[in-house]
Every structure is written in structure tokens, then in C-alpha cells.
C-alpha positions as CSV (number, residue, x, y, z in Angstrom):
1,X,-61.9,-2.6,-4.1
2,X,-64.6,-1.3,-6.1
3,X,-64.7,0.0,-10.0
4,X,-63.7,3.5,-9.0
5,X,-61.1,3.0,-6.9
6,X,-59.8,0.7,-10.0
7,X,-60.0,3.1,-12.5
8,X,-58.3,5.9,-10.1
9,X,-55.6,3.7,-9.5
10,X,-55.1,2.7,-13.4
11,X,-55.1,6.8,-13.7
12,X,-52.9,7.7,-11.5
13,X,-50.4,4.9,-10.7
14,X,-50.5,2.2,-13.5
15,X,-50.7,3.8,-17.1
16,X,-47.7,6.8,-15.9
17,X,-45.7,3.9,-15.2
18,X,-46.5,1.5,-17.8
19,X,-44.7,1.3,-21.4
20,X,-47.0,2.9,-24.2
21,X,-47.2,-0.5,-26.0
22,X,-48.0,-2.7,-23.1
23,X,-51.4,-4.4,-22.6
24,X,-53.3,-4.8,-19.9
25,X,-55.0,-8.1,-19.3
26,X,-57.9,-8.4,-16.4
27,X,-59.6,-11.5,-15.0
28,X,-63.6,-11.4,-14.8
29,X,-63.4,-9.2,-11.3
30,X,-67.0,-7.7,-10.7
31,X,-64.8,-4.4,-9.8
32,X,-63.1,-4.3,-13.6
33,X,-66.5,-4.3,-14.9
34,X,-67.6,-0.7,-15.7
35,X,-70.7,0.7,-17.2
36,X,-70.7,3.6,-19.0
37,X,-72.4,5.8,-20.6
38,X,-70.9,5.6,-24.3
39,X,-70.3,1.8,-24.5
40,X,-67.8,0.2,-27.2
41,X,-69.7,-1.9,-29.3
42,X,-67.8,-4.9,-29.1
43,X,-67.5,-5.1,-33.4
44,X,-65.4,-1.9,-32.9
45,X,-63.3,-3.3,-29.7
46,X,-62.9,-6.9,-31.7
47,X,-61.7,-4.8,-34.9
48,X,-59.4,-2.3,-32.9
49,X,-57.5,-5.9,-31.1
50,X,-56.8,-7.4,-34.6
51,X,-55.2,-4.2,-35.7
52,X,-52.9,-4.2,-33.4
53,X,-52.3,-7.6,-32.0
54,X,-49.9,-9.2,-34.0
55,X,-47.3,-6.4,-32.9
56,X,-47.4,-8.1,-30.3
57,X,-47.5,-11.7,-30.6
58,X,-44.2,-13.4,-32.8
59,X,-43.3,-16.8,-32.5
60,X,-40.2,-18.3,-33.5
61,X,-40.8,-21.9,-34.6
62,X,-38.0,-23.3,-36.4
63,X,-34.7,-22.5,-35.4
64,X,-32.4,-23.7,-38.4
65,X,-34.2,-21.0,-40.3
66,X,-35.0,-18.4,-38.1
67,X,-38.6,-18.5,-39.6
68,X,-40.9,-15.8,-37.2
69,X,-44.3,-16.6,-37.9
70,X,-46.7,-13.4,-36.5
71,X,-50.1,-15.5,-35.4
């Protein structure tokens, strides 16, 4: 597999058939690493993550009162 056969792939079979709030989680495969042209700087990537993380991430830690703690 190479990096354009990835990203065809995540076009055309993985993101129709994924949920709109799922995330997507990759190792350190050479073929998921991408160069192009208008890179993220990785301040904006960092600050788009926090604002949407903790949607994702609740905890329940203590079960008399039901306490959810978002981390």
C-alpha cells in the first residue's frame, strides 16, 4: 500500500461508511504519512483536538454517585 491508494480508499470506502463523529486513529505507517502542499501547522491541529475531544472521552468513576468526569 502506498499513501495514494490510502487516501483513495479513506475517499471512497471508509469516511461514506463511517459515523460523522467517529475518529480515526493511525499507527506511524510510512504510507499514512502525506506531504502536502498546505501543511497544518501542528498549533492549529493541537487546538482543533482539544475542542473537540472531550465529546468524546467520559469516564464514569464512581458508581454510588453516578459522577461523569469528561478528561
Amino acid at each position: 500500500m502506498d499513501s495514494r491508494r490510502l487516501e483513495e480508499w479513506f475517499k471512497s470506502q471508509l469516511l461514506p461508511n463511517i459515523r460523522e463523529d467517529s475518529i480515526i486513529v493511525l499507527d506511524n505507517a510510512s504510507y499514512h504519512r502525506v506531504e502536502y502542499p498546505e501543511k497544518v501547522l501542528k498549533t492549529e491541529l493541537i487546538k482543533t483536538v482539544d475542542s473537540v475531544w472531550s465529546k468524546f472521552i467520559t469516564y464514569e468513576v464512581d458508581e454510588t454517585t453516578k459522577k461523569k468526569i469528561i478528561i
